[in-house]
N, CA, C and O atoms as a GROMACS GRO file, in nm:
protein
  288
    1UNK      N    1   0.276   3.026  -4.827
    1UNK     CA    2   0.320   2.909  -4.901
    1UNK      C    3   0.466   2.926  -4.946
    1UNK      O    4   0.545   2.832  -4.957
    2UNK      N    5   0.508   3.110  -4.980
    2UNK     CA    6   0.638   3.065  -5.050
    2UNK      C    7   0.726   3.075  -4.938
    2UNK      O    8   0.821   3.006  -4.977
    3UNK      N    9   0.763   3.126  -4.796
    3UNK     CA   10   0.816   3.063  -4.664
    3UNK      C   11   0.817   2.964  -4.650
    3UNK      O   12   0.929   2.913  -4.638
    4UNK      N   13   0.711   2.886  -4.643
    4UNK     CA   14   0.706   2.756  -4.578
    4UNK      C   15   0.771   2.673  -4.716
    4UNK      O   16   0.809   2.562  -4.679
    5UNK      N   17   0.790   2.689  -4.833
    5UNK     CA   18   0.870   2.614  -4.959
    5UNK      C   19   1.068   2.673  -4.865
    5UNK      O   20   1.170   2.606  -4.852
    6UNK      N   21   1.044   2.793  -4.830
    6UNK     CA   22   1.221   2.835  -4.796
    6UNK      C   23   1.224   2.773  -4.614
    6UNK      O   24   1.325   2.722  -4.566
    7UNK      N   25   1.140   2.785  -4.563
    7UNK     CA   26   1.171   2.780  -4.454
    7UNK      C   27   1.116   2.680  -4.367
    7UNK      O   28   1.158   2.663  -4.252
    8UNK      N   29   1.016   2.609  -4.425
    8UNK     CA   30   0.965   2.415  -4.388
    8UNK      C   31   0.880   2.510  -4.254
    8UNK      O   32   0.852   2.630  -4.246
    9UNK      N   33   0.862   2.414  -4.177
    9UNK     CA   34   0.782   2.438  -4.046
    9UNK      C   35   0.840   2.575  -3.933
    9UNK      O   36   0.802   2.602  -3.819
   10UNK      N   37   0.928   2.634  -4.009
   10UNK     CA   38   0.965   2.755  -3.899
   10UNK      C   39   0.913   2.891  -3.970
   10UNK      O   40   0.930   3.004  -3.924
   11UNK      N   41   0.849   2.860  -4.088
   11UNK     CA   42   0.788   3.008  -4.165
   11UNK      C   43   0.641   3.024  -4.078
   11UNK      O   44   0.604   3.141  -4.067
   12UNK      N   45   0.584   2.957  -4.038
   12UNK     CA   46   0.455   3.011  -3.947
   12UNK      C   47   0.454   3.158  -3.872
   12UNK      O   48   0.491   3.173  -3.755
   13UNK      N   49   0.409   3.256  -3.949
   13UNK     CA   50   0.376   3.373  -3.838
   13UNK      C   51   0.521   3.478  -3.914
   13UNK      O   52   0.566   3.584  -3.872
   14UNK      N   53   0.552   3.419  -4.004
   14UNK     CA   54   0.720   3.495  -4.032
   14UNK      C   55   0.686   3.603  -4.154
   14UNK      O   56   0.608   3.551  -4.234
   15UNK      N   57   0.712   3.705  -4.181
   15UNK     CA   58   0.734   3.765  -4.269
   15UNK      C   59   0.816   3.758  -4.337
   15UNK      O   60   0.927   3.781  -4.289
   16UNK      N   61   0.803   3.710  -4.534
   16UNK     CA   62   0.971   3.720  -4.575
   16UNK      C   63   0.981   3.835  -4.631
   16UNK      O   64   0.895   3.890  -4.699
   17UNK      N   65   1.137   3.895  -4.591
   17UNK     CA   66   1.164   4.013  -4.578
   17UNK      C   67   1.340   3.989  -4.627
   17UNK      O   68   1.429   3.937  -4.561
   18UNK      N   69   1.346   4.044  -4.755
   18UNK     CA   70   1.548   4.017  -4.777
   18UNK      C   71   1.584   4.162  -4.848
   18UNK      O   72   1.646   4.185  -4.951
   19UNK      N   73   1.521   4.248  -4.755
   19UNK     CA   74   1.590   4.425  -4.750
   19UNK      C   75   1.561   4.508  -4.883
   19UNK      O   76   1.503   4.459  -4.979
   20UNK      N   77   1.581   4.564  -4.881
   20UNK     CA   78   1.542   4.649  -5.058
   20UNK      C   79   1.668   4.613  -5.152
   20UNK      O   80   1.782   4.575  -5.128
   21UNK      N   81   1.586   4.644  -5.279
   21UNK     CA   82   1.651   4.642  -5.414
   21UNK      C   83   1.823   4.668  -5.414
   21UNK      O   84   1.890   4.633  -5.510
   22UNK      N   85   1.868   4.718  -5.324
   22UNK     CA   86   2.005   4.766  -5.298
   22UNK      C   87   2.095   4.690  -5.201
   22UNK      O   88   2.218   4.685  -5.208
   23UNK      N   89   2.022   4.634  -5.114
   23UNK     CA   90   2.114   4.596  -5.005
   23UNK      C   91   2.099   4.424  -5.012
   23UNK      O   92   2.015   4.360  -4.949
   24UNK      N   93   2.169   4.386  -5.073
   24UNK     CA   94   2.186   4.192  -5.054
   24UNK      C   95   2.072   4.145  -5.123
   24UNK      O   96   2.054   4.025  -5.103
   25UNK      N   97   1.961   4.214  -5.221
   25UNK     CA   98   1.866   4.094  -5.265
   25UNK      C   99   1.923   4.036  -5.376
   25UNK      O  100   1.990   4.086  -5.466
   26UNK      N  101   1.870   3.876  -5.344
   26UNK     CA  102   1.942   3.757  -5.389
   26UNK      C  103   1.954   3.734  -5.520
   26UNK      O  104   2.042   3.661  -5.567
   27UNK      N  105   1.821   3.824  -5.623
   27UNK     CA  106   1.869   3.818  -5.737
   27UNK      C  107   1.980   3.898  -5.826
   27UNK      O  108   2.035   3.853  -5.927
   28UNK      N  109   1.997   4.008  -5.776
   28UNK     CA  110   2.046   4.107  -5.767
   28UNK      C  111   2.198   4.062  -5.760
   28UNK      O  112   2.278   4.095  -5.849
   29UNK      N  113   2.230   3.997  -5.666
   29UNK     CA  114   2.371   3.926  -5.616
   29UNK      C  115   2.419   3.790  -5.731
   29UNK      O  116   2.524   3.774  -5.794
   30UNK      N  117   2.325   3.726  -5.725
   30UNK     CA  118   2.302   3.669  -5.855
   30UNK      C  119   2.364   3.679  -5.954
   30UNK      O  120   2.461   3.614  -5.993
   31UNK      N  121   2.270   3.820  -6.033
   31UNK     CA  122   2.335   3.900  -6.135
   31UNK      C  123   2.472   3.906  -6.088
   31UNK      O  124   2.546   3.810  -6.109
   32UNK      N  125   2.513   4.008  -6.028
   32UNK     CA  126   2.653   4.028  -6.006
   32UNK      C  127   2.743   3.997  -5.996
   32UNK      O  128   2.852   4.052  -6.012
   33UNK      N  129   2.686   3.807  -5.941
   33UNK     CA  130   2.858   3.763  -5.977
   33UNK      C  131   2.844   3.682  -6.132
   33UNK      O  132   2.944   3.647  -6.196
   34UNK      N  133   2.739   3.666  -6.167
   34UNK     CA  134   2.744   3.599  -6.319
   34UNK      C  135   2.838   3.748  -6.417
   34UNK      O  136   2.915   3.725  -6.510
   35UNK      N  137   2.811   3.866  -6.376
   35UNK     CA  138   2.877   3.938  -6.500
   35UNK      C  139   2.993   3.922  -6.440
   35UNK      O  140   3.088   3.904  -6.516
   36UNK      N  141   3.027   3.924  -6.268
   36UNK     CA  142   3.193   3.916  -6.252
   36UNK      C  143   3.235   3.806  -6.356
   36UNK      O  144   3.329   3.830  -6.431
   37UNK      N  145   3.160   3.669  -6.362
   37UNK     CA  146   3.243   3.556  -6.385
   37UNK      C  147   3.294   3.604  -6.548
   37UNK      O  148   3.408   3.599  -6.594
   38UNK      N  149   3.149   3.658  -6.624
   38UNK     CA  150   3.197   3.723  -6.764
   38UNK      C  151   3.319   3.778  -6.795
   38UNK      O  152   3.399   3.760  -6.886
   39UNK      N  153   3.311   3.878  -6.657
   39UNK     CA  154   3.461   3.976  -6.695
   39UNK      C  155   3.606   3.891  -6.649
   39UNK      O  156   3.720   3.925  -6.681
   40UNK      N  157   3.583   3.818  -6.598
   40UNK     CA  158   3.673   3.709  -6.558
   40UNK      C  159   3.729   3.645  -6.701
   40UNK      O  160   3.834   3.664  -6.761
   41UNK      N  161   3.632   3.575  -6.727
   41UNK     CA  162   3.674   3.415  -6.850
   41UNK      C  163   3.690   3.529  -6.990
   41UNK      O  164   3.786   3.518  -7.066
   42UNK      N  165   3.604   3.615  -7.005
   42UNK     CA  166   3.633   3.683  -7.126
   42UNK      C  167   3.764   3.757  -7.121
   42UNK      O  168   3.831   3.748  -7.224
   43UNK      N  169   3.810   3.823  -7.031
   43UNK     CA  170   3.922   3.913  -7.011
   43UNK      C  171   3.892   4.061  -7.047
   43UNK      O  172   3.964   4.152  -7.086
   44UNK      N  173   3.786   4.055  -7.024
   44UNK     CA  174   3.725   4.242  -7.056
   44UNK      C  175   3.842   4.375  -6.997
   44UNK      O  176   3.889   4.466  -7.065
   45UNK      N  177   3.867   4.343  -6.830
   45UNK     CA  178   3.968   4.411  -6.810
   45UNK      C  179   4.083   4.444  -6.894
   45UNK      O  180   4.117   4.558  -6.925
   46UNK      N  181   4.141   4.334  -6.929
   46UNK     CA  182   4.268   4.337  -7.000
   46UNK      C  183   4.261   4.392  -7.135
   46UNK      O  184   4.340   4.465  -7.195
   47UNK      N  185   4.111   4.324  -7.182
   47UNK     CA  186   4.103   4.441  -7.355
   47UNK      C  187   4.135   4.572  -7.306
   47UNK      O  188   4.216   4.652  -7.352
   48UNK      N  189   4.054   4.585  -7.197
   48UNK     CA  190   4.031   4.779  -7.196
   48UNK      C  191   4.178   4.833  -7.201
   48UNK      O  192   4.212   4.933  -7.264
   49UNK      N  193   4.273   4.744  -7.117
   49UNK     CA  194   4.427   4.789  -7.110
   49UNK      C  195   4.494   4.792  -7.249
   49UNK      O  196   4.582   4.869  -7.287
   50UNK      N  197   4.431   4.686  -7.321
   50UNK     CA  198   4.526   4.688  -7.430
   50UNK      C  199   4.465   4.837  -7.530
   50UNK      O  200   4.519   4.946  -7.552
   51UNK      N  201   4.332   4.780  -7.572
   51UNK     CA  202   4.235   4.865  -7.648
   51UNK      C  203   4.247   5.051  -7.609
   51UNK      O  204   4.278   5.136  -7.692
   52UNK      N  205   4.212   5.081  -7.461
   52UNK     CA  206   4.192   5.159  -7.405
   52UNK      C  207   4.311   5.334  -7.531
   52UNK      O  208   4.284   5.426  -7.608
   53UNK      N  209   4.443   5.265  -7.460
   53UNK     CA  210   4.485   5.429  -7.575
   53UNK      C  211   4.488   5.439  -7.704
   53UNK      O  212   4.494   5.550  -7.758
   54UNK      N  213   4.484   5.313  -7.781
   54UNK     CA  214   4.404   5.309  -7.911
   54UNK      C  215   4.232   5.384  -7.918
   54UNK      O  216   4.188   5.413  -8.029
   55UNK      N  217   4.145   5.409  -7.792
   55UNK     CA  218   4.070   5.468  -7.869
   55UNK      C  219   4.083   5.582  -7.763
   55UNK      O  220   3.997   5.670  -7.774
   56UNK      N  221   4.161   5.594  -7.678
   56UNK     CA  222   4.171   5.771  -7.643
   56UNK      C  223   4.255   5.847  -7.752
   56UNK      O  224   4.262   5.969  -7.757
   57UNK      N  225   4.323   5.756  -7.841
   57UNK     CA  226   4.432   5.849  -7.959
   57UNK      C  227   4.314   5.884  -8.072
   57UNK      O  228   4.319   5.999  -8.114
   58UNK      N  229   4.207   5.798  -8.125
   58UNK     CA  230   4.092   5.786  -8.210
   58UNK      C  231   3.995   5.909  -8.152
   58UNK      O  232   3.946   5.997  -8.222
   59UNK      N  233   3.980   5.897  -8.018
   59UNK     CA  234   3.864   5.987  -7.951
   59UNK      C  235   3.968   6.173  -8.002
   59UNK      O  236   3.909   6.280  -8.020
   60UNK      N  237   4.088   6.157  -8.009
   60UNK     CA  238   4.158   6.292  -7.985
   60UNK      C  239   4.123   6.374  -8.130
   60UNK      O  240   4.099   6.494  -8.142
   61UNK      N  241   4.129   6.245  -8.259
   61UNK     CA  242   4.112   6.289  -8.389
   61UNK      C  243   3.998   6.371  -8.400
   61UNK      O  244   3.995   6.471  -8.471
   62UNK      N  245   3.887   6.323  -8.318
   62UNK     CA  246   3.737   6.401  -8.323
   62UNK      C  247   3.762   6.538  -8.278
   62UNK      O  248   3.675   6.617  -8.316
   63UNK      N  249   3.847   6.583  -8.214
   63UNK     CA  250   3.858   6.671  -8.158
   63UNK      C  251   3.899   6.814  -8.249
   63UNK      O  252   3.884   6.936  -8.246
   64UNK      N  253   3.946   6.729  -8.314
   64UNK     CA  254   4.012   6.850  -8.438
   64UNK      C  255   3.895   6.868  -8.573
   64UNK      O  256   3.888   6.950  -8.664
   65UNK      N  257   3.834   6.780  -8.544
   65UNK     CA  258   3.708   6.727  -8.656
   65UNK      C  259   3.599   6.886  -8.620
   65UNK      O  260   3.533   6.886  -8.516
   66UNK      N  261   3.592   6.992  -8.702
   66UNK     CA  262   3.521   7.077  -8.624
   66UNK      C  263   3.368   7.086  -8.665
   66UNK      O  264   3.309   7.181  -8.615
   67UNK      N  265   3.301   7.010  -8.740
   67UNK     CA  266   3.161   6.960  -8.738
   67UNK      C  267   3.142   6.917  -8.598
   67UNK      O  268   3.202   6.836  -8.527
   68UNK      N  269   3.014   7.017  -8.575
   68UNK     CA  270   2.937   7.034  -8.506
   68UNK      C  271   2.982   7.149  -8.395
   68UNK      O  272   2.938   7.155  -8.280
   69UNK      N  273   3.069   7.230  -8.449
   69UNK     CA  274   3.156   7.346  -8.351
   69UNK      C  275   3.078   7.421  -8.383
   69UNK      O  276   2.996   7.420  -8.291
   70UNK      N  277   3.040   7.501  -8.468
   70UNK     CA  278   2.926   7.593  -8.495
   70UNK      C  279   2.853   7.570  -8.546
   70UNK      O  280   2.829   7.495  -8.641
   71UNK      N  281   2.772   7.678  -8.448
   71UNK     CA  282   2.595   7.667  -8.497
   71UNK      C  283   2.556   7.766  -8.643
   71UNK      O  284   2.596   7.881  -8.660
   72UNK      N  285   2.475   7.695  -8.730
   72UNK     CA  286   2.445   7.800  -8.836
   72UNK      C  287   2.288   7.858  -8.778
   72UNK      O  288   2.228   7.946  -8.839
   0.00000   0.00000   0.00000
């Protein structure tokens, strides 16, 4: 029944078959370009450029932070 809803009178005798979880299935592709369009209209890329050495300079402070350097 769900062939013959995609494929009218040529699903008779057909197996539907659209490859594993990895290679082209349609929901999957789906997904993928809806988050492209996200990173698109939001500008996620461009935060990370701006944002990005603001928190590698923040991440460096931890570094000197010596909680959790030794064990008691």
């Amino acid at each position: 029944q769900f062939m013959t809803q995609i494929s009218g009178d040529n699903a008779d005798g057909c197996l539907y078959s659209n490859g594993y979880t990895w290679s082209g299935n349609p929901v999957a592709c789906a997904a993928a370009l809806a988050s492209w369009d996200i990173l698109e209209k939001d500008k996620l890329l461009q935060n990370v450029l701006e944002v990005g050495p603001y928190f590698q300079q923040q991440l460096r402070t931890l570094e000197e932070n010596p909680l959790g350097s030794k064990k008691q």
